[in-house]
N, C-alpha and C positions, 0 to 999 in steps of 0.2 A: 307586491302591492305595498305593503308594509315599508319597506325601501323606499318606493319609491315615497311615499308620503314623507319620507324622513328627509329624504336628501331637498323635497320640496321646501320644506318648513325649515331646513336648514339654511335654503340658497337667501329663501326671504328674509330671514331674520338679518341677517346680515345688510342686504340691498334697503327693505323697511327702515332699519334703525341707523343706519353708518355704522356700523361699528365691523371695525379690521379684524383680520385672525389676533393679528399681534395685539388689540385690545383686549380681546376675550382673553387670551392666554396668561396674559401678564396682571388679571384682576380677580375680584368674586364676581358673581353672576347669580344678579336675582331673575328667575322667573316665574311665569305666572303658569297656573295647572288648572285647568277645569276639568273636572271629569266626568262621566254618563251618568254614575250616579253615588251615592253615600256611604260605600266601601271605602271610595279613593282617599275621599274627604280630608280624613287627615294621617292618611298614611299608615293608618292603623290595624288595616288587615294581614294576616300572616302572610307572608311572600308567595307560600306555598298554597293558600289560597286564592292567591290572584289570577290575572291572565293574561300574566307574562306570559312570551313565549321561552319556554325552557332551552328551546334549540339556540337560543342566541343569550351566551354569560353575561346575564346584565344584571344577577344577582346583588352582585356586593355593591353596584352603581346605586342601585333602587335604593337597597339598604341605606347610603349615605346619603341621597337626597332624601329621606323617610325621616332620618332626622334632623334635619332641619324645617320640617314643614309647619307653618304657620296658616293658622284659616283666613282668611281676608274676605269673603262671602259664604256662608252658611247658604241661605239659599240659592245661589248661584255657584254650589260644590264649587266654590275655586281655593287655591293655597297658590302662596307663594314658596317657593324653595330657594338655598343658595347651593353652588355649583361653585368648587374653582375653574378658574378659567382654561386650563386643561382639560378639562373633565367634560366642560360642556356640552361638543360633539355626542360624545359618548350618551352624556345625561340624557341628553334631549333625545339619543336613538331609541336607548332604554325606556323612557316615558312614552314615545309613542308607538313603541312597540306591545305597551299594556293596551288592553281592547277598552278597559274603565277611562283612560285616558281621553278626551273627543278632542282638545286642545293645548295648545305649548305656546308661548310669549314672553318674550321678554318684559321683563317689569320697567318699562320705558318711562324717562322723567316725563314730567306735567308741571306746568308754572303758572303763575296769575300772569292774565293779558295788563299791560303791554306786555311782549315775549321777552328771553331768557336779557336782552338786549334791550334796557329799561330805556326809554325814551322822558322818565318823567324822574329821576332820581331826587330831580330839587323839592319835588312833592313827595315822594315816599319816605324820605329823611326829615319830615316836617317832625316836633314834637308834638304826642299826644293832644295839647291846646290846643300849637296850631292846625293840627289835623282838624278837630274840629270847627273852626273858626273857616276852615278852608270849604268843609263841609257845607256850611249855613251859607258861604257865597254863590256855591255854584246851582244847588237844586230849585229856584223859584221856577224858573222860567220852563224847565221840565215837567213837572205840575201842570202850568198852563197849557202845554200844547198836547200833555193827552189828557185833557179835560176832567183830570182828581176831581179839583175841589168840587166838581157838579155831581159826583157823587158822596161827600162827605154826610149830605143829609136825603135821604130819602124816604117813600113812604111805606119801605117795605125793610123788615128786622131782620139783618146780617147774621149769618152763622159764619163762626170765627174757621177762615182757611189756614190748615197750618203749611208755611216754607220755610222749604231746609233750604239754607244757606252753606254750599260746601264751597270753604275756600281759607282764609290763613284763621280764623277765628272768628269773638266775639269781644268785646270791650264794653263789659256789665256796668263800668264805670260811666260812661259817658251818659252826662246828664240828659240828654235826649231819647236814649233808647230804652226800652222795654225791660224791664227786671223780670215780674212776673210774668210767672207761664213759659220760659225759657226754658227748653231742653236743651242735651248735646250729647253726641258721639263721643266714645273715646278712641283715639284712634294709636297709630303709632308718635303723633306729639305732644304736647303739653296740653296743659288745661286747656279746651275749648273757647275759654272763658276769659283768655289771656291773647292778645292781637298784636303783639309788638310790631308786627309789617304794616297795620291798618286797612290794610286792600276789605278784608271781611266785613270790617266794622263800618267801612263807609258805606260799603254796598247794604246792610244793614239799615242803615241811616236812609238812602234813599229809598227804600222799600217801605220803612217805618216807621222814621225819628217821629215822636210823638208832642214836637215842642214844648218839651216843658220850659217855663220858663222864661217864655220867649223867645226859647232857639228854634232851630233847623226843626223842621217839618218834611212827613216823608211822603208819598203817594197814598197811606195808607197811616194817616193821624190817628186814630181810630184802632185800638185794642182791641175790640167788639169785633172785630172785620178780618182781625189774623192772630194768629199765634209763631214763633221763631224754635225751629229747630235748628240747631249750628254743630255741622260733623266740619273738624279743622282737619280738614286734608292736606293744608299745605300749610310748610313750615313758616318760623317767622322771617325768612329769606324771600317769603312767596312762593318756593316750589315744593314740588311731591313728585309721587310717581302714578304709576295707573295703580298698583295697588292702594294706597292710601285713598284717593278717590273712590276705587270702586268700596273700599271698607267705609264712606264720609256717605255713600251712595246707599249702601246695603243700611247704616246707620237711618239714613233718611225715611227709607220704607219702613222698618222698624219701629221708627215712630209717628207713623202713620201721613207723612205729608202728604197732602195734594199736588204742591209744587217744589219743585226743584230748582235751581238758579246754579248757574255753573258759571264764573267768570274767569274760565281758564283753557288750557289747550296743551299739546305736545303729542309728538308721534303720529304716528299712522293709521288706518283704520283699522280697528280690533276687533274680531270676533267673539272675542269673552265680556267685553266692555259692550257690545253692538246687543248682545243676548242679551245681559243686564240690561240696557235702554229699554229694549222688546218688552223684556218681561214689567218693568215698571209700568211702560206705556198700558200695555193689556190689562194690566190690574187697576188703569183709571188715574193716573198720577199723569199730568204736565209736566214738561221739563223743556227748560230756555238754558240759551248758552250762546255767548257772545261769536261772531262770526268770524272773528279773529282784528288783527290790527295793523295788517303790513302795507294795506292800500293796495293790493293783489287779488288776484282771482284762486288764491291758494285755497286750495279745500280744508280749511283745519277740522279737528275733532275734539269734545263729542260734537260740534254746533252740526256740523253733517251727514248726523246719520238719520234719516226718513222719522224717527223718535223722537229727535229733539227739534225743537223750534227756534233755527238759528236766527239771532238777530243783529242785525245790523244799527251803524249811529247816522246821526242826522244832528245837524245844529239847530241851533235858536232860530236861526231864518228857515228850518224845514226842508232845508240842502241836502243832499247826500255829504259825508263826510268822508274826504277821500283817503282818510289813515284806515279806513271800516273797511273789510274785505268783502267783495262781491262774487256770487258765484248761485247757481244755479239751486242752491239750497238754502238761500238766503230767505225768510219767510216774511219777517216783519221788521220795523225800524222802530228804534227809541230814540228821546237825546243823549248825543253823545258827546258831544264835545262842550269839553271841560267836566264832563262828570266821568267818577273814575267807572263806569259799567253801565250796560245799557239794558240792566236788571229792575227799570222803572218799569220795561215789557213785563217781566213777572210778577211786580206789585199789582201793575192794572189788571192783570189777569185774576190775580186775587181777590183784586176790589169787586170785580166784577162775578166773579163766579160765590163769592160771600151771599150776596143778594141771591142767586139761584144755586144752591146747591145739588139740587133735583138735576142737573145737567151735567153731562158726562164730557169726558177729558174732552173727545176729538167735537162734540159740540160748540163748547166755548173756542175752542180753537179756530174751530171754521166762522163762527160769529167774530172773532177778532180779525180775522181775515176781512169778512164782508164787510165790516163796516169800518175799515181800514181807510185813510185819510190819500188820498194819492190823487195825480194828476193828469200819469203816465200808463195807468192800469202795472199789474204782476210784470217786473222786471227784475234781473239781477243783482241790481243795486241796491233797490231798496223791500223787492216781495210785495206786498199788497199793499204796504202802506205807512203809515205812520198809526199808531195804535188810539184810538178814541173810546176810552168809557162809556163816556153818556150815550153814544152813538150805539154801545154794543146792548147797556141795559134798558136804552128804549124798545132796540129790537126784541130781545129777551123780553120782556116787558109787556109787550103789543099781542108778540106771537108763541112764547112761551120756548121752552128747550130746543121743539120742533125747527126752529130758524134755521140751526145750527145741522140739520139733518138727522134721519130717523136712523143709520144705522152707519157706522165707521166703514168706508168703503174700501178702506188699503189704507197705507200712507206712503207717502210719496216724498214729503217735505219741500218746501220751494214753492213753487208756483202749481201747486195743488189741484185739482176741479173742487169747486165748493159745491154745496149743495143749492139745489134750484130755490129760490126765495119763496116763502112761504106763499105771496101775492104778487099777483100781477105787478103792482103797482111800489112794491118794495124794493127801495135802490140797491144794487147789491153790484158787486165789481166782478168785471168777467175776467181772467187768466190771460194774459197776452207775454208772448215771449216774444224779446231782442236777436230778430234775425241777423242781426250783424255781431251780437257776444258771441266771441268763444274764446275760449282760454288761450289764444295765441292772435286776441284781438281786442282783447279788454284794455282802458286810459290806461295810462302809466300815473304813479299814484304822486300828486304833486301837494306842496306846503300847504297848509289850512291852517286853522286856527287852534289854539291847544289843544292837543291830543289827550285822552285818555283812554284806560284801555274799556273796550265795547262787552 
């Protein structure tokens, strides 16, 4: 049995990630370790306590993977270890031959969308000015179509939601954004609080620029209405890996966010990553994450997994944008194009659950679904809709938490069953799926209008 688990999680790792004998052998090798329970942890129990199997010399492998173990999720027992690339086979037999052991993965890269194959270099090479000069051009019109401003004033007092922004950082400097009440992870790179790629900072900006001054404004002008946690997962290159994420992740619950914003991808689907999602989702936390950017039916992650609420972009004219990847886990639409993330979904979710905090993760979720802007009903492309504020806190509003349903029925992600409307007479959007999508029958993704990543 044991074998045979081994030889399995071998053959994948391999087929999962690309990566050749001849890669492994000739480099280090990070991988990722979850174990059953807080022995494993951090490699600190005596060998001769563990449960190995003694029948099989994996003694002095253990030993050397033991020191190099690094934690990367406390609650989610995970470490990273390095392995030479010789050794690996070996390492990975010896690890999953411990019974504390439940999981082995390679610590696979992760980047800010657009992918590894930057589609917008002339924009990411902007200087810090221009970045924000570029900033203040493109968010008005995004605003407008998921209806912010109608709730900038209402008649009922906000409790501040706080989101964690994991991605290249934060830029304290920028005369637009939030000073106070800023927290941040430490992770494996630099100050949190330092953005030299800008991908973090702008997406910050559209969640929250506070226009001082007369600049850019964000979905969520209003200090009163949130608060910014920022775990820098990814370098000032734009990339990381799954550790570093899941440590900007594990950072984020920590300090107690409601929402999570993920404007990133790489790899496969992950079981260690998939359980962390699980476990935030159960404990009450939202989390969005861009659908990816290749104009394909490609499944990326985390936006895929039944946890996360992937979303997809839409233009100014309320288009599908065909650089936005489509796929059957596709949940909701923001504006995408021209803005670098389609992390205006996770402002308006803020905006809106600020006003009701009495209501639980998968409720507002299903209320943004319902009252979702769409033409076509639940499809691939775009999920239930283009995302409407005012639409979700009248409902909230009218009918209280209940709209959104009385108890979390699974999750499924995509095109969902929402809960039955409170009344007769309340509009709400029914599920309809594209009998003619399937992943070997989706458009081919053609030129649009400037890309940015979703």
């Amino acid at each position: 049995m044991l074998c045979n688990r081994y030889m399995m999680m071998l053959s994948l790792t391999y087929i999962l990630f690309g990566i050749t004998s001849a890669e492994i052998v000739n480099s280090t090798v990070k991988l990722l370790v979850k174990y059953t329970n807080s022995h494993g942890k951090f490699s600190s129990t005596p060998l001769k306590r563990r449960s190995i199997n003694h029948l099989y010399n994996s003694e002095n492998i253990v030993d050397r993977i033991a020191s190099s173990a690094k934690p990367v999720s406390v609650t989610g027992l995970i470490s990273q270890v390095e392995v030479e690339g010789g050794d690996v086979e070996g390492a990975i037999e010896a690890l999953l031959m411990d019974e504390e052991v439940a999981e082995v993965e390679l610590d696979y890269p992760m980047y800010k969308f657009p992918s590894v194959v930057d589609t917008l270099k002339e924009e990411t090479n902007l200087t810090a000015v221009q970045h924000q000069r570029k900033l203040q051009d493109v968010i008005p019109y995004g605003i407008q179509l998921i209806q912010a401003p109608d709730l900038w004033s209402t008649d009922r007092m906000p409790i501040p939601i706080k989101i964690c922004i994991v991605d290249t950082g934060y830029d304290k400097t920028h005369v637009d954004l939030p000073i106070e009440g800023v927290t941040s992870t430490a992770t494996n790179f630099a100050d949190a609080f330092s953005d030299v790629d800008g991908h973090g900072t702008h997406i910050s900006g559209v969640i929250g620029a506070l226009g001082n001054d007369g600049g850019v404004v964000g979905i969520n002008p209003n200090s009163k209405t949130f608060s910014f946690h920022i775990s820098k997962a990814l370098g000032d290159d734009g990339r990381g890996s799954a550790s570093t994420v899941i440590s900007g992740i594990e950072g984020c619950l920590q300090a107690g966010s409601k929402i999570i914003t993920l404007s990133l991808g790489g790899g496969k689907r992950s079981k260690i990553q998939e359980a962390l999602f699980k476990q935030a989702y159960d404990d009450g936390v939202l989390i969005f994450a861009a659908s990816g950017n290749s104009g394909t039916d490609k499944i990326e992650y985390p936006a895929s997994y039944p946890y996360v609420i992937s979303v997809a972009a839409v233009g100014e004219d309320e288009a599908y944008a065909t650089f936005s990847n489509y796929n059957d886990q596709v949940e909701l639409v923001g504006p995408g194009v021209s803005i670098k993330s389609t992390l205006p979904v996770a402002g308006a979710a803020a905006l809106v659950w600020s006003y009701f905090p009495e209501c639980t993760n998968y409720q507002i979720r299903n209320v943004l679904a319902l009252t979702a802007k769409s033409s076509s009903g639940c499809n691939s492309k775009t999920g239930f809709g283009l995302v409407q504020v005012k639409a979700a806190y009248d409902l909230l509003n009218e009918f209280g938490c209940i709209a959104g349903g009385q108890n979390d029925q699974g999750v499924e992600g995509g095109c969902h069953p929402l809960p039955a409307k409170p009344l007769t007479d309340t509009p709400t959007i029914t599920p309809t799926t594209d009998p003619s999508k399937s992943p070997s029958k989706g458009p081919s993704a053609s030129p649009s209008s400037t890309q940015t990543d979703t």
